[in-house]
N, C-alpha and C positions, 0 to 999 in steps of 0.2 A: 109521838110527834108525827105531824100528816107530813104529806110530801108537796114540793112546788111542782108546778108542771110540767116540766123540763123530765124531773125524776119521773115524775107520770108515765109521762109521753116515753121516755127512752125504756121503762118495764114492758109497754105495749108492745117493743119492736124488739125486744130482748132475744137473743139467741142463745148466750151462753152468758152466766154472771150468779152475781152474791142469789139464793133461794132466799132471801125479805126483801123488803120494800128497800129501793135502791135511796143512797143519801149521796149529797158531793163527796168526790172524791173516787166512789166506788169506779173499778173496771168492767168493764160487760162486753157484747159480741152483740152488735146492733145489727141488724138485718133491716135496712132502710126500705122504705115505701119506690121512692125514685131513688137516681144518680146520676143526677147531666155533667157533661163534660162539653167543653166548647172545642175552638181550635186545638188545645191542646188535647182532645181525640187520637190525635198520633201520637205523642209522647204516650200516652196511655196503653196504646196499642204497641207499640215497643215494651214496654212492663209486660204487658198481657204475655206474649209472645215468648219472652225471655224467660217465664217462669214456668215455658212448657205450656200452656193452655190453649186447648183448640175452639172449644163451645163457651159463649159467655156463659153463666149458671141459670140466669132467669133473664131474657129480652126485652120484656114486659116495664122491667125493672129501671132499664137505661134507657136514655133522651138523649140525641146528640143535637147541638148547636151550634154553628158556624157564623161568628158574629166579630171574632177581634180583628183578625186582619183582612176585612174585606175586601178594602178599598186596592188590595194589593193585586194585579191582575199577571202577573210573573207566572212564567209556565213550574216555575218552581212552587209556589204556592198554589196555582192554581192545579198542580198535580198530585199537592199533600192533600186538597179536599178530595178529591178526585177517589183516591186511595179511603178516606172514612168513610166515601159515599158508600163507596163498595164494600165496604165492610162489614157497613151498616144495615145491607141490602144482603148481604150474604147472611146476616146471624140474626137478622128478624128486628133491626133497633130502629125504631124512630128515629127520622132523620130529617130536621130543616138546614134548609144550603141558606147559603149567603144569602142577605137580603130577608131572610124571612122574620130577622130581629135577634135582639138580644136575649140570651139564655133565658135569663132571670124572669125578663119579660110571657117569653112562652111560656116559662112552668109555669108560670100564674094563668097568665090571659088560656090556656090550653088547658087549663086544669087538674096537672098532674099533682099540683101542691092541694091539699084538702084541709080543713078540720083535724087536730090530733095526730096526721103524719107526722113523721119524721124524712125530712127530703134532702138529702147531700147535693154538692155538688165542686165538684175540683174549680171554686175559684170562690174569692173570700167574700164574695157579697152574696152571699147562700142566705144570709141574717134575713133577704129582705123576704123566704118564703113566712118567715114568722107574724105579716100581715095576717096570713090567713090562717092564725091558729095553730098553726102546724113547727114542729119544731126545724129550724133551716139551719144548717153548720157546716163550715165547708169543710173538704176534704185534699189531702194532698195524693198525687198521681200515684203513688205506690197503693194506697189504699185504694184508690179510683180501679184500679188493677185488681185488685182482692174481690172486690163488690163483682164486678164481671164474673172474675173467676168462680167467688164462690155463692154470693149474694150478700157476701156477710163481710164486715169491718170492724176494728175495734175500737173503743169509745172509753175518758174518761168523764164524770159526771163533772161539770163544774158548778161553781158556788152561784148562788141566786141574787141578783142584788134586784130589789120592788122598785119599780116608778110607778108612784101615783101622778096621777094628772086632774085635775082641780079646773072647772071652770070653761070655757070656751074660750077661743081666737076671736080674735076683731078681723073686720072685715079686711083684707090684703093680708093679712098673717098667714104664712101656711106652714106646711109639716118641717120644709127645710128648715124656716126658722125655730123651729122645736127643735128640732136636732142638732142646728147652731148653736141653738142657748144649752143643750143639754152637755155639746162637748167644751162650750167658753167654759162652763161657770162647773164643770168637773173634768179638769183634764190633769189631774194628778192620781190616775191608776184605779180611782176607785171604780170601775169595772172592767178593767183589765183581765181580760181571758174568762171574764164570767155569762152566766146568761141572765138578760134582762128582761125583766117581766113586767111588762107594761098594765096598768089599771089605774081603778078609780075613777068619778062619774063625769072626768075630759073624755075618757076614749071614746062615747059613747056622739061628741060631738065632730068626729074626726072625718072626713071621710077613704076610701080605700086608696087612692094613690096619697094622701097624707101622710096613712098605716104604713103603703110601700116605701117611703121615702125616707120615715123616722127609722122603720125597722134594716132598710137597705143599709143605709147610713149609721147604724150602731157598731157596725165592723170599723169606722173609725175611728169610733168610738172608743175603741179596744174589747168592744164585747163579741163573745162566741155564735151566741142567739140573741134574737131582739122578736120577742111573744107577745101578741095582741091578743084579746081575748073575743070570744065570737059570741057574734051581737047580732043586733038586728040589720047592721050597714053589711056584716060580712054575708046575710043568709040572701040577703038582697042581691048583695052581685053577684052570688053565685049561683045563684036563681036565672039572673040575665043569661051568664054563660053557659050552664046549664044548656037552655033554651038555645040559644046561638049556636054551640055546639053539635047539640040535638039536631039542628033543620040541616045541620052537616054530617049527618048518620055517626058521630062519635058520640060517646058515653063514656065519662069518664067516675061516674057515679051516677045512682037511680036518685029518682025524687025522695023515696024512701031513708034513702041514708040521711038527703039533707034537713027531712023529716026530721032527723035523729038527731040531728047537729043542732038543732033550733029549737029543741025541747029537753038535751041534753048536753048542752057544747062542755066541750073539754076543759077544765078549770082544774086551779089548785084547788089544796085541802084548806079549811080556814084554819089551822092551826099549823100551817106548812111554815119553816124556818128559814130564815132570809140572812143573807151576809149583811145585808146591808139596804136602809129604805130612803129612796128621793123622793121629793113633793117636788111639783111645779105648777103652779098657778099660770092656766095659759092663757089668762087675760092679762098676765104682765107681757106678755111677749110681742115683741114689736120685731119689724123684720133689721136683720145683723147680716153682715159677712161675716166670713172666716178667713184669717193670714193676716196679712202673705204666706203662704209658703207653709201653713199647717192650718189643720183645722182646732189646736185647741186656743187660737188666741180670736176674740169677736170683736169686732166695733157695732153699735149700733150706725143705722142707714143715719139718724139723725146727726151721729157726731160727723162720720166719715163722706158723705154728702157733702158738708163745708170746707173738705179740705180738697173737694176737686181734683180727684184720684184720678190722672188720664188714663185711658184705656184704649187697647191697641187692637185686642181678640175678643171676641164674646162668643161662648158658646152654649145651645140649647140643644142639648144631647146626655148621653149616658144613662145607664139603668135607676139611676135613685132620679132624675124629675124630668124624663122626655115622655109621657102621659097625656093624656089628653084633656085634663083637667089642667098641666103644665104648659103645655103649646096654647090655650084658650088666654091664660093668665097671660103668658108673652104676647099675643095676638092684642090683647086688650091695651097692653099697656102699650102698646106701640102703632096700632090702627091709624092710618091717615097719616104718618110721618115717614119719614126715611132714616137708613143707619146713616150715623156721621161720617162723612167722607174719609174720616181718620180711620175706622175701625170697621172690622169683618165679623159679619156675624155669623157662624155655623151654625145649621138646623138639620138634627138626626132624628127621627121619632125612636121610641123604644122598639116597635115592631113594624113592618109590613100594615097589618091590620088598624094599628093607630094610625099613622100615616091614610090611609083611604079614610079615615072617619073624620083625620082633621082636613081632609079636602073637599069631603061632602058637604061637612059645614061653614066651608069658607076660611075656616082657621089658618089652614096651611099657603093659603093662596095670600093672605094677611099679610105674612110674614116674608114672603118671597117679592111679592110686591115692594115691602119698605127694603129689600138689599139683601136678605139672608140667601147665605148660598146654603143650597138644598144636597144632603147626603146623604147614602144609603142606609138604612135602619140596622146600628150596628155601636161600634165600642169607638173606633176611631178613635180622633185625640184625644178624648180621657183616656186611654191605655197609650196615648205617644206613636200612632198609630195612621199612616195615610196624610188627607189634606187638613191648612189649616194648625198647624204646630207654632208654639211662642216660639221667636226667634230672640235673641241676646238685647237685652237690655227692653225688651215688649213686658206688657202688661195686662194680664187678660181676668175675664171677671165669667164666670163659667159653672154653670147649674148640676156640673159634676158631683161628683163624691170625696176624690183628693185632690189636693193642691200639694202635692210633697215635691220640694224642689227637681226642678228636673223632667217631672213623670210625663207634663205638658210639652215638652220641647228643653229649650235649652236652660241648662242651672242657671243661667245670667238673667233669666227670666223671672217675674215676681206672677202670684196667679192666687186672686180672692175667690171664694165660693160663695153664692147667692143664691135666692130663689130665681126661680125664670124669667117673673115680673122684674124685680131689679136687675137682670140681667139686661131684659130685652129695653130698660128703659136707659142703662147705661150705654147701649149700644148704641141709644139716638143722640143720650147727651154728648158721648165719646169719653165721660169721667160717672164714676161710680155714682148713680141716686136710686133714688125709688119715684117710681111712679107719683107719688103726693108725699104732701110733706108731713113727718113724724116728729113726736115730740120725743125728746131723749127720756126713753122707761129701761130701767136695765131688772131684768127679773132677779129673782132673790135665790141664794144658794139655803136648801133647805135638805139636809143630812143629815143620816142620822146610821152610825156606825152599829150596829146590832150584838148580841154577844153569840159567837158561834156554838152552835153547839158541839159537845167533848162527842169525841170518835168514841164509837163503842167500842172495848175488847169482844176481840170474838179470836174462835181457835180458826187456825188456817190450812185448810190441806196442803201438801207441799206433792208438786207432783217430781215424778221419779225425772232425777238430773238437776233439779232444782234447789239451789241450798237452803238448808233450815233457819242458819245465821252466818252471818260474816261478822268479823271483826277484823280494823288497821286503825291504824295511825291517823288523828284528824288532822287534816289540811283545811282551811278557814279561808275561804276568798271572803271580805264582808263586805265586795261591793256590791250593790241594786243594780239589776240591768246590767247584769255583764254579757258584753253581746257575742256574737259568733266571730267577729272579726277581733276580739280580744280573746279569743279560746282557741283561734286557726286564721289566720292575717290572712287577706287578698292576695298577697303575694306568691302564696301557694294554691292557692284555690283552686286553678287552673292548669296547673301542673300535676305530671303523677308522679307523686313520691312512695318510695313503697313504707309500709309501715313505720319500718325502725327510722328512716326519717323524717315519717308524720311525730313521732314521738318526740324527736327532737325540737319540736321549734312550736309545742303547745304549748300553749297560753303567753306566746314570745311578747303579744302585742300588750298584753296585760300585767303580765309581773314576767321579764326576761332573765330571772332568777330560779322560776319556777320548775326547768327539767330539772338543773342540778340540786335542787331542794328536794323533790318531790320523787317518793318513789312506789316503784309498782306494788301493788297490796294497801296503798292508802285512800282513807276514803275523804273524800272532796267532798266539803259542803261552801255551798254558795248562797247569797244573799236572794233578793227577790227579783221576780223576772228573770231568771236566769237561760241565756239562751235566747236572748233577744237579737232581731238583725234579718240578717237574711237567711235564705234556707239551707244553706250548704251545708251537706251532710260530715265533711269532716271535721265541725265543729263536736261531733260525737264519734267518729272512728280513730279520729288523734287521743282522745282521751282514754280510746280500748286500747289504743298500739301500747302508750305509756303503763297500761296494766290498771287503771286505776278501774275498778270493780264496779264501784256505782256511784253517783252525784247526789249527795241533799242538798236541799234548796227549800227557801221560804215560800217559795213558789217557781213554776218552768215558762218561757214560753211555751203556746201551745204548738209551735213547731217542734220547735226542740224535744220538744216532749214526746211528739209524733216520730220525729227523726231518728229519735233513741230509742224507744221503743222496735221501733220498725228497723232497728240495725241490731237487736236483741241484748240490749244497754239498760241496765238498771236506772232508775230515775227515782229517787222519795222524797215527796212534801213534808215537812217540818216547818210551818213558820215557829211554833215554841220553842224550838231547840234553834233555832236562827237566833230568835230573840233573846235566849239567855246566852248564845255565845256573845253577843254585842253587849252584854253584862257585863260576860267573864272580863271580856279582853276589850274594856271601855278604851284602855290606854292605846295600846294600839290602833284600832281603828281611829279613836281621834288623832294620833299620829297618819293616819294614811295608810298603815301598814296594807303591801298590797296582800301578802300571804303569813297566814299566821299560822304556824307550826308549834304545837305547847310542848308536844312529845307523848303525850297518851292517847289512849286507843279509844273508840267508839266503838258499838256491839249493836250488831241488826240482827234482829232476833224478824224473822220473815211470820214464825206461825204464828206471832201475838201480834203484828204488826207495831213494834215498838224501839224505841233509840235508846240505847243506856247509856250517860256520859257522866262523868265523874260521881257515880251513885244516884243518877236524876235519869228517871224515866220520862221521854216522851213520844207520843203518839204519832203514829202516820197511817193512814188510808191501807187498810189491808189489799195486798197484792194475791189475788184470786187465780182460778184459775188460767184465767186470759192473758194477762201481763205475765205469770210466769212461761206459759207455754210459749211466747214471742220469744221469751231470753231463754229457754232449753232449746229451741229447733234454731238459734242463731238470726233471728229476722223473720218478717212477716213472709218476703218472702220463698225462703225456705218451710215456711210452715204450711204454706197456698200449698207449694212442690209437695209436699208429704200427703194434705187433703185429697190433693189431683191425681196421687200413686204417681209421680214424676220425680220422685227424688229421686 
């Protein structure tokens, strides 16, 4: 069986992991190409610090960017930059200040993302280095911490779902509306926490801020990674850069590599195994918004255009479409008119460097002309952030990447996502259209569910302090999505409780039955998505206090997963043993039951990787040496402290 390129790619950068060819699911010890971290620099450097460490591990390695709160000129803020600059300048890191653009933006336009990398970065639209071939995932600050320390972070492999792509765009179609139609017509999970592998003889007509903006935007997708494959559009730009770079005495690659890339570029195996494969025909695709208020519901521009959607904010900003192929497209459609006296139009380019190019060519001047107020090249209100935020009861139409209530300003607020063209054209209407008129085409849902392949048995080393098996009592949550605020309610989140009454009051908000049922030594299995929400860690140190050993799940979020891991938490995939629990205990669950307790035991047998439950074997993802050395040193880390002689 070949491998997708995700597995590829993460063997290349392998540090520690399975000695074969790596499959989903496996654990490894990735040693990343890059690792940016934005504002949240400091938060990092707090981790750094805390875990004893004086020298980042490799300089070379880390990019810092200063782009979310720019607009903030506070001696407070302006002395937390103040502090990275320095820190940055002290340990050898690459450093742009404010103003110089958006993270995301630099790693690309700078180079630091290539062909076949693998490039992290502490903020979840990492997806969009996967334009350029390279594998892009983000990372949470505890790990951002690790990389520093040691150059290395831990990784598990996720499942592969294929997008073919069929056909070309009609003229005014672009990449947003690809990733519109990709998340209307699948937003019920099926790439949830996986990585997407984009192909087929569409990509071939896409161009690179397109690639940027489908792959940017696959993190709302619910995917990990979003992988283009390298072609002749990708060898070309990076060829321009290359060059632009060069007359700037930087190299961030010889011609020879890209030599290499263009007679060899990074690809799956053709026999590589897929969770699951989408078609899209992108000549059905016509341009769509998304919402109100989420990206998986669409209307085409044709329907939603008749119902005279007023609009209060427009914005042309953020890292998935402030590009210069994006600001031309907004320029065009709005050249020679004015914004409607009803509504404000924001304009941020993605970087510094855009911004000067779209002034050279009149772009920018275009748009400042018809009423756009003009901001510094950075995150601003897509992150809720500086000027320009929905106010209660406003309505704004915004070339972003989320619309999740709230994130723009006020929850009373409603907030669609578009290309920049129907952006900038709703901005003159002051009610949502597009630039010309559409005929209503809704593209066609084309999936095709794959059969997974059976985990292989294999023997497992167990390393010393590590158990070989556990056995308790099964506990059965069999809801989907059960999130952090149903495992550890808001209500403590903020408060310090010491253990014994973190223990008390998990899973209060989910079954308030569940301390006095549930007791220490049993093992927790949970439905799919489990772990969903937000990041708060004691939705995994409430479940250590209560004793309970380790969580099966049909699947984790990928925080949670990180969360738990990284607090030295057992965690095991089982969607088969999920699925025959929802068998066993049809009645119950169709009762609602929130916790179902039968009274017999389950048995994890760690060196085969396998679940026994009433005489029924099933499989889960062998826990290697990586995952186990997390849960023997107690957290990652404590395990950095032991590498660094600081423990």
């Amino acid at each position: 069986m070949g491998q997708t390129i995700v597995e590829k790619i993460a063997h290349e950068h392998m540090a520690e992991g399975p000695q074969r060819p790596l499959r989903s699911g496996d654990f490894l010890s990735i040693r990343p190409h890059r690792i940016m971290t934005h504002d949240n620099t400091s938060a990092v450097m707090g981790k750094f610090k805390a875990i004893g460490a004086k020298r980042v591990h490799e300089p070379k390695q880390m990019v810092f960017t200063l782009d979310h709160d720019i607009q903030n000129l506070s001696e407070e803020n302006l002395g937390k930059y103040r502090k990275i600059e320095a820190f940055a300048k002290e340990q050898g890191i690459d450093f742009y200040p404010a103003g110089s653009g958006i993270g995301h933006q630099i790693m690309c336009e700078q180079c630091y993302v290539v062909p076949g990398a693998f490039v992290v970065a502490s903020d979840s639209h990492s997806n969009m280095y996967g334009a350029l071939g390279a594998v892009g995932t983000p990372v949470v600050r505890t790990d951002a911490a690790a990389v520093w320390a040691t150059g290395e972070f831990w990784w598990q492999v996720p499942r592969t779902v294929q997008v073919v792509l069929r056909g070309r765009l009609r003229p005014g179609v672009t990449g947003k509306d690809v990733i519109i139609a990709l998340c209307g017509l699948y937003g019920h999970e099926e790439v949830l926490n996986a990585a997407v592998e984009f192909g087929g003889p569409g990509v071939a007509s896409l161009s690179m801020d397109a690639r940027m903006s489908i792959a940017n935007m696959s993190t709302e997708w619910g995917a990990l990674v979003g992988w283009f494959p390298v072609d002749e559009v990708t060898v070309t730009w990076l060829e321009a850069r290359r060059r632009h770079l060069d007359s700037r005495g930087v190299e961030r690659f010889t011609a020879e590599q890209l030599a290499g890339w263009a007679k060899h570029p990074p690809a799956p195996d053709p026999d590589a195994a897929y969770a699951a494969r989408i078609e899209l025909d992108l000549a059905a695709v016509t341009p769509h918004v998304s919402g109100p208020d989420t990206v998986f519901a669409m209307e085409s521009l044709a329907e939603i255009a008749g119902k005279r959607v007023p609009v209060n904010k427009a914005y042309l900003l953020s890292c998935v479409n402030s590009r210069l192929e994006d600001l031309t497209a907004a320029a065009a459609a709005i050249a020679g008119r004015k914004v409607a006296p009803t509504v404000r139009l924001y304009l941020a380019a993605a970087s510094a460097e855009v911004q000067a190019e779209a002034e050279r060519r009149g772009v920018w001047k275009t748009l400042v002309d018809a009423g756009a107020v003009a901001l510094p090249p950075g995150c601003g209100a897509c992150i809720g952030l500086g000027q320009g935020l929905l106010e209660p009861g406003e309505v704004g139409i915004s070339a972003t990447n989320r619309n999740f209530k709230g994130r723009m300003g006020s929850r009373d607020a409603r907030c669609y996502l578009a290309s920049p063209a129907v952006v900038a054209a709703s901005a003159v209407a002051g009610f949502i259209t597009a630039p010309e008129a559409w005929e209503r085409v809704e593209p066609r849902r084309e999936y095709l569910e794959l059969a997974a392949p059976a985990a292989g048995s294999e023997r497992v080393e167990i390393l010393p302090g590590f158990p070989d098996r556990l056995a308790g009592r099964l506990v059965f949550l069999p809801q989907d999505n059960l999130n952090t605020d149903g495992i550890y309610g808001k209500d403590y989140t903020y408060k310090e409780l010491s253990r014994e009454e973190m223990a008390k009051v998990v899973m209060e908000n989910y079954d308030p039955q569940f301390v006095a049922r549930a007791h220490a030594g049993d093992v927790v299995v949970g439905g799919l998505n489990f772990g969903t929400g937000s990041s708060r860690e004691q939705a995994v140190t409430a479940l250590q206090a209560k004793g309970i050993p380790l969580v099966v799940a049909g699947s984790f979020s990928q925080t949670y997963l990180r969360n738990a891991f990284n607090n030295g938490f057992l965690c095991v995939e089982s969607p088969t043993l999920v699925a025959r629990l929802r068998e066993t205990f049809a009645g119950e669950v169709a009762a609602r039951a929130r916790t179902v307790i039968p009274g017999d035991e389950i048995v994890v047998d760690f060196t085969s990787g396998t679940l026994t439950y009433r005489g029924e074997v099933f499989a889960f993802p062998a826990l290697g040496s990586v995952p186990q050395s997390l849960v023997v040193a107690g957290g990652v880390e404590n395990l950095v402290r032991r590498r660094l002689g600081v423990a």
